[in-house]
N, CA and C of each residue as an Amber inpcrd file, in Angstrom:
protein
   636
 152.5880000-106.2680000 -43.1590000 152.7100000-107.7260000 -43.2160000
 152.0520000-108.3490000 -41.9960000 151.1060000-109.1790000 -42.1710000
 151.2360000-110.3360000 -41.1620000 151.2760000-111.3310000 -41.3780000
 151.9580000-112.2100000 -40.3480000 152.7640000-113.5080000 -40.5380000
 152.8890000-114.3610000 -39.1070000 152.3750000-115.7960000 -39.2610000
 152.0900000-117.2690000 -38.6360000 153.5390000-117.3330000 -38.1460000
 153.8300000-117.4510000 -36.8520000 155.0270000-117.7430000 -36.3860000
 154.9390000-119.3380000 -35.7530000 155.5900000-120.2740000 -36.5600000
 155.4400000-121.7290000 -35.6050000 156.6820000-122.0080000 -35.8640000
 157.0100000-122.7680000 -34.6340000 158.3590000-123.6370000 -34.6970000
 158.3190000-124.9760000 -33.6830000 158.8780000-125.5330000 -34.1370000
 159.2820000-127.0850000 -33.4020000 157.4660000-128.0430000 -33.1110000
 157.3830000-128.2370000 -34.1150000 156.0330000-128.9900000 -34.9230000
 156.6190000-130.4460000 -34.7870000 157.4690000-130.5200000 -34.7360000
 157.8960000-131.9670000 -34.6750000 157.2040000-133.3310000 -35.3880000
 156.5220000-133.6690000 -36.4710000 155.9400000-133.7290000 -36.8460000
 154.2870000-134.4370000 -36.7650000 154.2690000-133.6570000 -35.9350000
 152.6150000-133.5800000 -35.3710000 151.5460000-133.1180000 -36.5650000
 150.8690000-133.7430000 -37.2660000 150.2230000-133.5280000 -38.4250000
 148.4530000-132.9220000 -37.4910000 148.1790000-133.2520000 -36.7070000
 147.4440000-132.3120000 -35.6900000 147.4250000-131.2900000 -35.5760000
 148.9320000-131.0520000 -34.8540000 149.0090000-129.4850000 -34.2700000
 149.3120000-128.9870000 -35.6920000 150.0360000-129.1400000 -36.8310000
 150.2950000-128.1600000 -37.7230000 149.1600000-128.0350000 -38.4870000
 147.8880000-128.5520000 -38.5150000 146.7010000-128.4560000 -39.2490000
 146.3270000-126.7620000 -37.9530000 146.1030000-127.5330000 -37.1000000
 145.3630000-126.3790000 -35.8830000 146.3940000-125.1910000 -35.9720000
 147.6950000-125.4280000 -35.9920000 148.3550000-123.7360000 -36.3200000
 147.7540000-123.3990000 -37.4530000 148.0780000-123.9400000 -38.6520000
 147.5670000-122.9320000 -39.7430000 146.1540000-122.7110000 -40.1900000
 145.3100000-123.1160000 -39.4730000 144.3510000-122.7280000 -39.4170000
 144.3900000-120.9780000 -39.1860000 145.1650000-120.5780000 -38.5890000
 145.1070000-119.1120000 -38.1070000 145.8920000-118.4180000 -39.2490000
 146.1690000-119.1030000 -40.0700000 146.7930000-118.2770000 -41.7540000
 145.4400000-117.5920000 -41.8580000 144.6780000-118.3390000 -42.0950000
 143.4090000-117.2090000 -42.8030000 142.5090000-116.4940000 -41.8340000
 142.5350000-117.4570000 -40.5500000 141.9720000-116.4910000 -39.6140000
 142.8960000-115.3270000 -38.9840000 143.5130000-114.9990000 -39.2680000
 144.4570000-113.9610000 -38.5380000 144.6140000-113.1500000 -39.9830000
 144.6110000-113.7150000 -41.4600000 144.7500000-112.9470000 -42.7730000
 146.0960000-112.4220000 -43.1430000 146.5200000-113.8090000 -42.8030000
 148.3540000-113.8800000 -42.4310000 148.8910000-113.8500000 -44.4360000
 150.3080000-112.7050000 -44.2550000 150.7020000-113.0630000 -45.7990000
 151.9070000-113.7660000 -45.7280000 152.0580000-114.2000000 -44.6200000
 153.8000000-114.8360000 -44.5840000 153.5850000-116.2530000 -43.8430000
 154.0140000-117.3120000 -43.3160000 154.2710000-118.1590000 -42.1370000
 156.1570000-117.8800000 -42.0730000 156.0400000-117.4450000 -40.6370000
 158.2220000-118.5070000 -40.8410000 157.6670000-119.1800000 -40.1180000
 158.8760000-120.0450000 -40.0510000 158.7090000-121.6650000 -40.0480000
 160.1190000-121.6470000 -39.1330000 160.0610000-121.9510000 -38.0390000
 161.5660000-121.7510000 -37.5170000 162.4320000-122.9150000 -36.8910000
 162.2610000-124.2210000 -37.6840000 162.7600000-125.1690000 -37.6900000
 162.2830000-126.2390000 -36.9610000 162.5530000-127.4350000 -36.6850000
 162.6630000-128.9520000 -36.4790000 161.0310000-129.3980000 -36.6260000
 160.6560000-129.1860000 -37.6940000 159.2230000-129.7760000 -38.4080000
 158.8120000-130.6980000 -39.0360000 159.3440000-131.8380000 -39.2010000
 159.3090000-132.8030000 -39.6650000 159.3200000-134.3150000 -38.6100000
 160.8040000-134.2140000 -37.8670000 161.2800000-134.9750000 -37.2020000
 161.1410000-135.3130000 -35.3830000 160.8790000-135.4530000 -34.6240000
 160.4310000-135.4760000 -33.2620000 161.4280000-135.6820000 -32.6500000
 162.4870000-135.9900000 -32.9360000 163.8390000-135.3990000 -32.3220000
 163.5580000-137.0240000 -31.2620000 165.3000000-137.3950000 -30.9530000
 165.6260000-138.7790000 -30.5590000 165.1120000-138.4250000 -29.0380000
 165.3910000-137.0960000 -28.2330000 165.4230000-137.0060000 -26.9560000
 163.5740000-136.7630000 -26.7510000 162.6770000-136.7730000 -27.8080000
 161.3600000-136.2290000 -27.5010000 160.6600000-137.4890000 -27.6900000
 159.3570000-137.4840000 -26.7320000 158.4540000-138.6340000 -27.0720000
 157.9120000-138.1580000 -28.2750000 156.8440000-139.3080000 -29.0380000
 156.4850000-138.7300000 -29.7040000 155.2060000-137.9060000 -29.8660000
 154.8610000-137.0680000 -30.3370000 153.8050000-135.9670000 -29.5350000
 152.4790000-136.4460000 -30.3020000 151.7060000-136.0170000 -30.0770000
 150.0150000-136.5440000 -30.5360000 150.0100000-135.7530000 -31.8660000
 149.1920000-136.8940000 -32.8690000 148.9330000-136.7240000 -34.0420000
 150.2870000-136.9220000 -35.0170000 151.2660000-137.7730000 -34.3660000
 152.2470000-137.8670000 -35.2320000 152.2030000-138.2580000 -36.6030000
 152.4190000-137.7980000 -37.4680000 152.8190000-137.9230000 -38.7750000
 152.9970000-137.2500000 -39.6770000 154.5270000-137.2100000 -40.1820000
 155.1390000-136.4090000 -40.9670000 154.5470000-136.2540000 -42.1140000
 154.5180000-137.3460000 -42.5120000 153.6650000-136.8960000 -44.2030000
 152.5550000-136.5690000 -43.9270000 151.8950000-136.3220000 -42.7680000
 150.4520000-135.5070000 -42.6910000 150.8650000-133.9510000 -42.4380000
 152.3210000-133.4170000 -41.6490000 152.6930000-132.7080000 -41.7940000
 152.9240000-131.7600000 -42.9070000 153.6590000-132.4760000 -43.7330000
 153.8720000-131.9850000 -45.2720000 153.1180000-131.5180000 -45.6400000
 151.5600000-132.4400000 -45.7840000 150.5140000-132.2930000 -46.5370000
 150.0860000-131.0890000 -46.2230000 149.3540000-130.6940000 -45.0420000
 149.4550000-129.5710000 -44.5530000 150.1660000-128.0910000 -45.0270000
 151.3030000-128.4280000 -44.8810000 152.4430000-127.2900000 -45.3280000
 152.2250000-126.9500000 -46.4220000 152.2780000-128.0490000 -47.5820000
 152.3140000-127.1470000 -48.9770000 151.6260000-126.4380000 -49.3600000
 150.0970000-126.6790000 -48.9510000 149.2350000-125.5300000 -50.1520000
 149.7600000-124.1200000 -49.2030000 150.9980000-123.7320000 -48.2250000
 151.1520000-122.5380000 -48.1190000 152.4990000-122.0830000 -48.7270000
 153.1660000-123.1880000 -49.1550000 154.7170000-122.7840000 -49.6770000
 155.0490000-122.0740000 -49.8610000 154.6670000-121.1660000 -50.7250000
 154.7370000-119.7430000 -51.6370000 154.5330000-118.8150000 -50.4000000
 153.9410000-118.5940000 -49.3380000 154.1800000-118.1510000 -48.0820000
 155.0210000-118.2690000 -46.9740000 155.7030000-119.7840000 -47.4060000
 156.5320000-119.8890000 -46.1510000 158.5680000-119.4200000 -46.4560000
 158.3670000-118.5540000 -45.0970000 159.9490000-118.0600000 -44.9720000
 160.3560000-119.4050000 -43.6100000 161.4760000-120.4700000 -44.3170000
 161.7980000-121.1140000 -43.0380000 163.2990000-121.0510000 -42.7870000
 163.1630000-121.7010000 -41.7960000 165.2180000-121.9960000 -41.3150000
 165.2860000-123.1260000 -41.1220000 166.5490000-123.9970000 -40.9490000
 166.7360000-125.4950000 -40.6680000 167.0330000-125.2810000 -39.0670000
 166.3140000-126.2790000 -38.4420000 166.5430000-126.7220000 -37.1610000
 167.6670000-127.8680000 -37.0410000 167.8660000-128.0020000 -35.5540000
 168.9500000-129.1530000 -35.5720000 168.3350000-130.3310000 -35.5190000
 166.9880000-130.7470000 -35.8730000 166.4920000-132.1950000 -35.7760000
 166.2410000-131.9720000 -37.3610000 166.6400000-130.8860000 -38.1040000
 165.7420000-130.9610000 -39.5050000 167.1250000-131.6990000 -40.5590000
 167.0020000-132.9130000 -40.8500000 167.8290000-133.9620000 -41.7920000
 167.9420000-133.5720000 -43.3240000 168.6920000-134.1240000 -43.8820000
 168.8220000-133.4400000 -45.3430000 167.6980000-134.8500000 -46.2420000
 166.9000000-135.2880000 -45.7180000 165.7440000-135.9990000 -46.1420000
 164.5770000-135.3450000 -45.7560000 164.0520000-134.6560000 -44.6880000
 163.4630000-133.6930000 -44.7980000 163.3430000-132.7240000 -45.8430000
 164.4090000-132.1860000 -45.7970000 164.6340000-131.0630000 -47.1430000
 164.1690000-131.6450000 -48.0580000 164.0580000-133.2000000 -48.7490000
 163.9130000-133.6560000 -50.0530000 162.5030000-133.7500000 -49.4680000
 161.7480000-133.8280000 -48.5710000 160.2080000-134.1670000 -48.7510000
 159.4520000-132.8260000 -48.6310000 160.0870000-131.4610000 -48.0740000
 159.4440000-130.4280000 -48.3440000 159.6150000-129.7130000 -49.1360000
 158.2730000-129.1950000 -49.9250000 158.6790000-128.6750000 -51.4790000
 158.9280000-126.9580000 -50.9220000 159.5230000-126.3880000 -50.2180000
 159.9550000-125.2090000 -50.1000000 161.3280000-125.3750000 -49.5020000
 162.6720000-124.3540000 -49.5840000 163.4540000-124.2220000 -48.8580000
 163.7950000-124.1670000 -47.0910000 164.5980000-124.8510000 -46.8220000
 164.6990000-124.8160000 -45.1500000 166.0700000-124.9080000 -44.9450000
 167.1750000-125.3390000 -45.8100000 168.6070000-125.4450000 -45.7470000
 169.0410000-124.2340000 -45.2860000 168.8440000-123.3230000 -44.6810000
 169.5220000-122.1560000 -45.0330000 169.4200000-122.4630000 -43.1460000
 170.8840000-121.5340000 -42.3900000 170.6400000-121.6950000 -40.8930000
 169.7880000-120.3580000 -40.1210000 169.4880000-119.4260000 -41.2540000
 169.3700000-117.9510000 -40.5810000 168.7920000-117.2970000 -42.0070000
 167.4290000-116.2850000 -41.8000000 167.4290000-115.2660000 -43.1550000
 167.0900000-114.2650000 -41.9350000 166.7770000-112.9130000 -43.4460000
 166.5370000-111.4870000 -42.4680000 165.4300000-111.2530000 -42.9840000
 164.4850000-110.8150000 -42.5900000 163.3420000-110.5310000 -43.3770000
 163.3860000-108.2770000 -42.9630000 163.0710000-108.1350000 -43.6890000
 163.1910000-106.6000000 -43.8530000 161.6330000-106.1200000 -44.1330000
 160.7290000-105.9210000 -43.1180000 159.4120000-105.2460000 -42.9230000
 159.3110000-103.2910000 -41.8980000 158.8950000-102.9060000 -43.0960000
 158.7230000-101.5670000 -42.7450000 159.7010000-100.8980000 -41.5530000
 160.6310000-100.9050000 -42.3560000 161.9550000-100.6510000 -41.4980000
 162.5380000-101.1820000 -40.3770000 161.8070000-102.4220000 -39.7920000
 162.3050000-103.5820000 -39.3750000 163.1090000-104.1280000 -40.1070000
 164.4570000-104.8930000 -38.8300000 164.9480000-105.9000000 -39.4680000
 164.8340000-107.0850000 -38.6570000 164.1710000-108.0770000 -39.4410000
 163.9400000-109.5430000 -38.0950000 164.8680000-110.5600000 -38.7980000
 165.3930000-111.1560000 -37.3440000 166.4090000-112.4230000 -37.8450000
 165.6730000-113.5920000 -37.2470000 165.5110000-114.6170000 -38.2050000
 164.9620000-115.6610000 -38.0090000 166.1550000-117.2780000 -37.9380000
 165.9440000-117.7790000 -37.2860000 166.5970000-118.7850000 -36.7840000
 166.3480000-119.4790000 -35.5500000 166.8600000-120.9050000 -35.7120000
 166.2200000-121.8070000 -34.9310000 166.8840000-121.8440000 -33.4580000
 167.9070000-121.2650000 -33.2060000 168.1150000-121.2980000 -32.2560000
 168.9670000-121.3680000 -31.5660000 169.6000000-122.9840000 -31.8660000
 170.5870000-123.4610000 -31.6030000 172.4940000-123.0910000 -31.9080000
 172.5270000-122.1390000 -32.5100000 173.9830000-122.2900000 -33.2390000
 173.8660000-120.4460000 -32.8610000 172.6910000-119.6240000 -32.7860000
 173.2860000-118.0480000 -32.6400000 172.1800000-118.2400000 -31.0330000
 172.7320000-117.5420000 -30.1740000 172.2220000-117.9000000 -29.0960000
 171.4330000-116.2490000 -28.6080000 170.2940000-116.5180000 -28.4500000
 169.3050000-115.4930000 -28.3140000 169.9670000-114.3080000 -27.0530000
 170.3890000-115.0610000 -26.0620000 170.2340000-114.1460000 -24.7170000
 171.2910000-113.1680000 -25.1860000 172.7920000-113.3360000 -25.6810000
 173.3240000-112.5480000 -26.3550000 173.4320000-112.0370000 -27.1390000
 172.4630000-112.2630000 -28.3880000 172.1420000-111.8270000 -29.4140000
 172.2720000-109.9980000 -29.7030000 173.2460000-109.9850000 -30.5290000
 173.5050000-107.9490000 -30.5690000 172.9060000-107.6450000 -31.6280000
 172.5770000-106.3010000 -31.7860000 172.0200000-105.6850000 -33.0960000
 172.9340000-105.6800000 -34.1520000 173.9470000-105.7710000 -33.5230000
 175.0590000-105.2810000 -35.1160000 175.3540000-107.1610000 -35.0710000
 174.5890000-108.3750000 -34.8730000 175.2300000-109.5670000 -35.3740000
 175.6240000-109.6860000 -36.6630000 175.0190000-108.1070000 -37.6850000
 175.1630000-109.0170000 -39.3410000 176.8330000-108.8290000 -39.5660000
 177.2180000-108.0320000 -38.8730000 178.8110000-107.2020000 -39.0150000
 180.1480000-108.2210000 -38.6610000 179.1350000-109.6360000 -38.0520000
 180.2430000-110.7730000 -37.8420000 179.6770000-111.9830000 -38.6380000
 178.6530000-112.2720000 -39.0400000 178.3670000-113.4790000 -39.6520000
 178.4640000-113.3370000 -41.1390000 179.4460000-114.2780000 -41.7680000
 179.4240000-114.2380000 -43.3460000 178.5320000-114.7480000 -43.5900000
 178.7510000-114.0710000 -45.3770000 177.6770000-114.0980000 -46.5990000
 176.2760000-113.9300000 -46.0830000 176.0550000-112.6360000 -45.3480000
 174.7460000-112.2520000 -44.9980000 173.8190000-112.3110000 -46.1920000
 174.4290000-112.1730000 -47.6800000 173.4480000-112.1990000 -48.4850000
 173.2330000-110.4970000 -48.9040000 173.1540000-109.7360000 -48.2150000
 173.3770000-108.5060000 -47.9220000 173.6910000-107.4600000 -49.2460000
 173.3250000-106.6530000 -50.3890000 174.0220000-106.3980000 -51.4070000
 173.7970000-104.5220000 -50.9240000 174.9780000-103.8460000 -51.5310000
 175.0110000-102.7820000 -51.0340000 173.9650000-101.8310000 -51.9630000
 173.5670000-100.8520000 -51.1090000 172.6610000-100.2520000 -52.4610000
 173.0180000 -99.2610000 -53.7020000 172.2430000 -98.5790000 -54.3740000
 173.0400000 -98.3520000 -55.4660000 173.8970000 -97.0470000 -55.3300000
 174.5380000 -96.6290000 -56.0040000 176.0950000 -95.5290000 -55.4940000
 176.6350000 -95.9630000 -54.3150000 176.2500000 -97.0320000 -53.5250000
 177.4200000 -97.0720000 -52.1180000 178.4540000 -98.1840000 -52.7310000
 179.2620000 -97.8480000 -52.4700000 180.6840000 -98.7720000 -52.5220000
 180.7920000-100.0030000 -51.5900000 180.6750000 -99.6330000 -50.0990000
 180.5560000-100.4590000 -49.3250000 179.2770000-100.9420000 -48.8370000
 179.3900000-102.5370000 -48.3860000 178.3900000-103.3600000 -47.8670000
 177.7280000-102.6560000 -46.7730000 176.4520000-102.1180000 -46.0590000
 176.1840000-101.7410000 -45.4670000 175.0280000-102.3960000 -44.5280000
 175.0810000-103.4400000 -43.4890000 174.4350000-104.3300000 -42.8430000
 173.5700000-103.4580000 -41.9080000 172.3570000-104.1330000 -42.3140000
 171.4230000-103.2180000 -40.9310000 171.6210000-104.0190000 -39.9140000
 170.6940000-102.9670000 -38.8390000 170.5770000-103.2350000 -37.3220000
 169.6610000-104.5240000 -37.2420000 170.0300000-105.1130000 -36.2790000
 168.4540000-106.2170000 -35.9960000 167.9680000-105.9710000 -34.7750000
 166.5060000-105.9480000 -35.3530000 165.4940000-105.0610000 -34.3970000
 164.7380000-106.5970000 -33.4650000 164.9010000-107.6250000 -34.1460000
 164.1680000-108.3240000 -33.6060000 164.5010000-110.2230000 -34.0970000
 164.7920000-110.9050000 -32.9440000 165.1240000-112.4560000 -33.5650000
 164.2300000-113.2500000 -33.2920000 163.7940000-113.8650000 -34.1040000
 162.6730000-115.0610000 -33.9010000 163.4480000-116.0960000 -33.8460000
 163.0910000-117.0720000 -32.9520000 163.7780000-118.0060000 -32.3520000
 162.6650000-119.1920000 -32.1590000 163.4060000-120.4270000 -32.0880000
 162.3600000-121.9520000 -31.3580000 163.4350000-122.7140000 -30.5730000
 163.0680000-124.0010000 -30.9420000 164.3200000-124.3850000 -29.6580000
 164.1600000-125.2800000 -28.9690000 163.8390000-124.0130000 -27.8150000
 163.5130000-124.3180000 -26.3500000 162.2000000-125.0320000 -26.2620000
 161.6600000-124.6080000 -26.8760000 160.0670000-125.6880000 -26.6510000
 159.1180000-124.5120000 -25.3620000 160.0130000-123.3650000 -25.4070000
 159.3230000-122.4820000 -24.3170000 159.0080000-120.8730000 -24.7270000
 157.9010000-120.6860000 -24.8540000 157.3610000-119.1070000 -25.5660000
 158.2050000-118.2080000 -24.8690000 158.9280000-117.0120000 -25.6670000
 159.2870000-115.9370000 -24.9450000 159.3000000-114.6520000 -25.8640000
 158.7300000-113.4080000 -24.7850000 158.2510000-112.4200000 -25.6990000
 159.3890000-111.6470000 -24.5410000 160.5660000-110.7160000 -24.5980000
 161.0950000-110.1040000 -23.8380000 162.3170000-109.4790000 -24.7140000
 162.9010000-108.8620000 -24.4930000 164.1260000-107.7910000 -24.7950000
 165.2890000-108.6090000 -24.0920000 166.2840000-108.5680000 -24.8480000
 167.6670000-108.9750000 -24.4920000 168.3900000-108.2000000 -23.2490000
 169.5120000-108.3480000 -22.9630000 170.3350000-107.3530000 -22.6810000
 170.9290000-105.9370000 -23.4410000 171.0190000-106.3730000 -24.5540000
 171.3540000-105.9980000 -25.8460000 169.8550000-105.1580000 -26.5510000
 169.7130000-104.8940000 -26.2220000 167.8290000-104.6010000 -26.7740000
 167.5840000-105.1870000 -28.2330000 168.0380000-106.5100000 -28.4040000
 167.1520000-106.8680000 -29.2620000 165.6770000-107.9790000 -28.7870000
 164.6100000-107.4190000 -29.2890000 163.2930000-108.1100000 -28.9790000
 163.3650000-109.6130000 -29.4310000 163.7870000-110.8360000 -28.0460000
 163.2370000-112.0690000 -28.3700000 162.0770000-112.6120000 -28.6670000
 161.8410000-113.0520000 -29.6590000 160.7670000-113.9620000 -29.8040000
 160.7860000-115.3240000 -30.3340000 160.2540000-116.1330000 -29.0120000
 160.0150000-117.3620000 -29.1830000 158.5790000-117.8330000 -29.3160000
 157.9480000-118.1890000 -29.8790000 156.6400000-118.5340000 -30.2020000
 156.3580000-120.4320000 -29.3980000 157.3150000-120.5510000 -28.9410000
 157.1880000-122.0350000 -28.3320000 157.0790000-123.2250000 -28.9370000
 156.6440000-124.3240000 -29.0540000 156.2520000-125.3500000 -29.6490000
 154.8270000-125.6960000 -29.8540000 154.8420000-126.0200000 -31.0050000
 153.0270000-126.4860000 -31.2810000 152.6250000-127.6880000 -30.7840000
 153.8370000-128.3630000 -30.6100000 153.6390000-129.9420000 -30.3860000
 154.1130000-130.7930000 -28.7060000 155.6790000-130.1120000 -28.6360000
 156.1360000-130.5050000 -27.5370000 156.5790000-129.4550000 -26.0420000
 155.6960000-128.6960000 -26.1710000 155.7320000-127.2900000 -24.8480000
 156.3390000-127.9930000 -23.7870000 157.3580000-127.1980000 -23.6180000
 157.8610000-127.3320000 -21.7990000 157.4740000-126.5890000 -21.0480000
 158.3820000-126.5820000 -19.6100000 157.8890000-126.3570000 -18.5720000
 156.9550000-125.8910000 -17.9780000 155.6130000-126.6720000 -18.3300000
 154.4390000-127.1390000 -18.1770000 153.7310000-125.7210000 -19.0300000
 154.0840000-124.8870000 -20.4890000 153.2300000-124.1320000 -20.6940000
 152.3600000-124.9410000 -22.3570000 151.1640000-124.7020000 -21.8780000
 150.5690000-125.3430000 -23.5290000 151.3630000-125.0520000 -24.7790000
 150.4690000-125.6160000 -25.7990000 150.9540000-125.6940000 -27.0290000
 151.1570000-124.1380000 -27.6030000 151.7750000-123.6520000 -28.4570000
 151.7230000-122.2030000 -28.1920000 151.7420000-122.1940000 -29.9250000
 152.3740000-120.9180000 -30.3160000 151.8560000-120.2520000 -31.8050000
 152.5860000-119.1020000 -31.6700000 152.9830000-118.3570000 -32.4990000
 153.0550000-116.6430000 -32.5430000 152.5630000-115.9770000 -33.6990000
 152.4200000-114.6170000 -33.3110000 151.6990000-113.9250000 -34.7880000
 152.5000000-112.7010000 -34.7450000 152.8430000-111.9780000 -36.1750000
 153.1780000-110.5160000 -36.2460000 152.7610000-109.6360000 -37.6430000
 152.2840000-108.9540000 -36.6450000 151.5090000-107.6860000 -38.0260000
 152.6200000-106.2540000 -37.7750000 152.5420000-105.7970000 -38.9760000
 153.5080000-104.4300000 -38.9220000 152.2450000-103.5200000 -39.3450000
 152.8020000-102.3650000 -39.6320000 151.8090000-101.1040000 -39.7900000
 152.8340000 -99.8510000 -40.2950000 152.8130000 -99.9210000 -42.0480000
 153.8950000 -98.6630000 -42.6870000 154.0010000 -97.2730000 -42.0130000
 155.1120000 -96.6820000 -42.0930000 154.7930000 -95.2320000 -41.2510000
 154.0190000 -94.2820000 -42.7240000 153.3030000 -93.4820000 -41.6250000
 151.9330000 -92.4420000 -42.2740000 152.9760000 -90.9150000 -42.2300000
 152.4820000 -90.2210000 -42.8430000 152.8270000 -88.6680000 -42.5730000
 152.4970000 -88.1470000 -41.5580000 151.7940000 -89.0480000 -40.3210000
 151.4380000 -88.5780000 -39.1140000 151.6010000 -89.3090000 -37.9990000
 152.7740000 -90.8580000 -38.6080000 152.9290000 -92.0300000 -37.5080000
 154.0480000 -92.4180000 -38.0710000 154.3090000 -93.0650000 -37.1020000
 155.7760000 -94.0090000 -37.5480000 155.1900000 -94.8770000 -37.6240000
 156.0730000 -96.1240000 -38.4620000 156.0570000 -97.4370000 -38.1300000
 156.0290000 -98.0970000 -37.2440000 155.2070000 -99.5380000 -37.2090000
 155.0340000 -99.9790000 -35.7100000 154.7810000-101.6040000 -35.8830000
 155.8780000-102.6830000 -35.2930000 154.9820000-103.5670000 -35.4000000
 154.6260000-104.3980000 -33.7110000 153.5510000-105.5500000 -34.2810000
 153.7350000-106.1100000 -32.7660000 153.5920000-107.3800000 -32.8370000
 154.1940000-108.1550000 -32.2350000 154.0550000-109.5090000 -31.7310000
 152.9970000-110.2960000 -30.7210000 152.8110000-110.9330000 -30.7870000
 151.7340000-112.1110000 -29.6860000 152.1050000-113.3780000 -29.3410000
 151.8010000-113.9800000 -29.1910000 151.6820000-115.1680000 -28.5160000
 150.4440000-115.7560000 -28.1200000 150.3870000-117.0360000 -28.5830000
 148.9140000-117.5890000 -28.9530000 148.5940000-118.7420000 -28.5990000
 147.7310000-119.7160000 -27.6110000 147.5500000-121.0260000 -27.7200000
 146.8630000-121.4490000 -28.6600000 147.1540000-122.7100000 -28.9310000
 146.0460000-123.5140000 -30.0200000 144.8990000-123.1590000 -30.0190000
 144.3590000-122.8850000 -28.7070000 142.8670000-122.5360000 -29.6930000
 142.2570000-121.0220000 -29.3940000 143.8750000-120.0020000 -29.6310000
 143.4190000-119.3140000 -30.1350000 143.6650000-117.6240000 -29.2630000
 143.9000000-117.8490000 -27.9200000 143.6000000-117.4460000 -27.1650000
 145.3750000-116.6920000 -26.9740000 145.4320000-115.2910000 -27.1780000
 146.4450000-114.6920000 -26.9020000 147.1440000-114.8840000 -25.4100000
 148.3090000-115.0270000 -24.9440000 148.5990000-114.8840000 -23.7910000
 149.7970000-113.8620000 -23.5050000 150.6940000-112.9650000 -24.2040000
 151.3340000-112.4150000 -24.4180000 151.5310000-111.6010000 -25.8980000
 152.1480000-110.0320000 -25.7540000 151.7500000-109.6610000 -26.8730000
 152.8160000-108.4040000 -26.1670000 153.7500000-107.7040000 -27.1760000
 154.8690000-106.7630000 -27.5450000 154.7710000-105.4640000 -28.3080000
 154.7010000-104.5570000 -28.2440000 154.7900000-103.6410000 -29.5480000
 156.5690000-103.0000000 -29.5900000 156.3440000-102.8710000 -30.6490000
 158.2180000-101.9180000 -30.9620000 157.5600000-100.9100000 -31.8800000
């Protein structure tokens, strides 16, 4: 798999043209989308190229690609103007024996974030497989996160791998507009599985990058 990591777009119809531009240049099969994309939030100026419905426009011809989460600036009028799902606060995406948890941020808090989180949060969604009796929740190898408005590629306490891909629109403490990308690689009869993460400015230019 590879897959467009953006979050907190705020609705900058600019920057979300210039992120997905790297769908086809990177030969991405996924985007997540990791919340507050629409709205510019009461405490944010508003960022260059504002406009939501230029946002949208943008977004849809990838729908059918996009895995998202709801942010805390993302309104239940949002939801009615984007034609893909975002209501949901958290999914798992399950790549080549990865397990990545995606969420915006705010409500499961990254720095503590444990591998066994699925073993406390209901209705993981989770179905057991076939002959097991009991529910059996995997490990999480890795949480994608937004937020902060600040890129971070690092390991927990807990060893799960943070990733924050930053903001496209409103970057803090003074780092540019940022992006993330992740490609996996199936295990071979002569390799394991492997994937890796990056970190990307707008135009393009890696500045951080992870393997697990």
């Amino acid at each position: 798999m590879r897959a467009l990591i953006l979050s907190d777009i705020h609705g900058s119809a600019i920057a979300a043209r210039q992120a997905l531009s790297y769908f086809e240049a990177f030969k991405c099969d996924k985007i997540f989308l990791l919340g507050d994309t629409l709205y510019h939030g009461p405490r944010n100026p508003l960022p260059a190229g504002h406009g939501p419905m230029g946002v949208v426009e943008a977004l849809t011809p990838y729908k059918e690609h996009i895995v998202a989460v709801r942010g805390n600036c993302d309104a239940d009028v949002d939801l009615m103007m984007l034609d893909f799902p975002i209501e949901n606060e958290y999914k798992v995406i399950e790549d080549c024996g990865f397990h990545l948890f995606l969420s915006h941020g705010h409500i499961f808090m990254p720095e503590c974030f444990p591998k066994t989180a699925l073993e406390t949060i209901e209705s993981t969604g989770f179905k057991p497989t076939k002959g097991n009796v009991e529910q059996h929740k995997p490990q999480i190898d890795v949480y994608l996160y937004g937020h902060t408005h600040v890129w971070k590629l690092e390991k927990n306490f807990r060893d799960v791998l943070l990733v924050n891909p930053g903001s496209t629109s409103l970057p803090k403490d003074g780092n540019p507009p940022t992006f993330g990308f992740y490609e996996s690689t199936s295990a071979t009869e002569n390799s394991q599985a492997h994937a890796r993460f990056s970190i990307h400015t707008l135009d393009g230019m890696e500045i951080a990058a992870m393997n697990i």
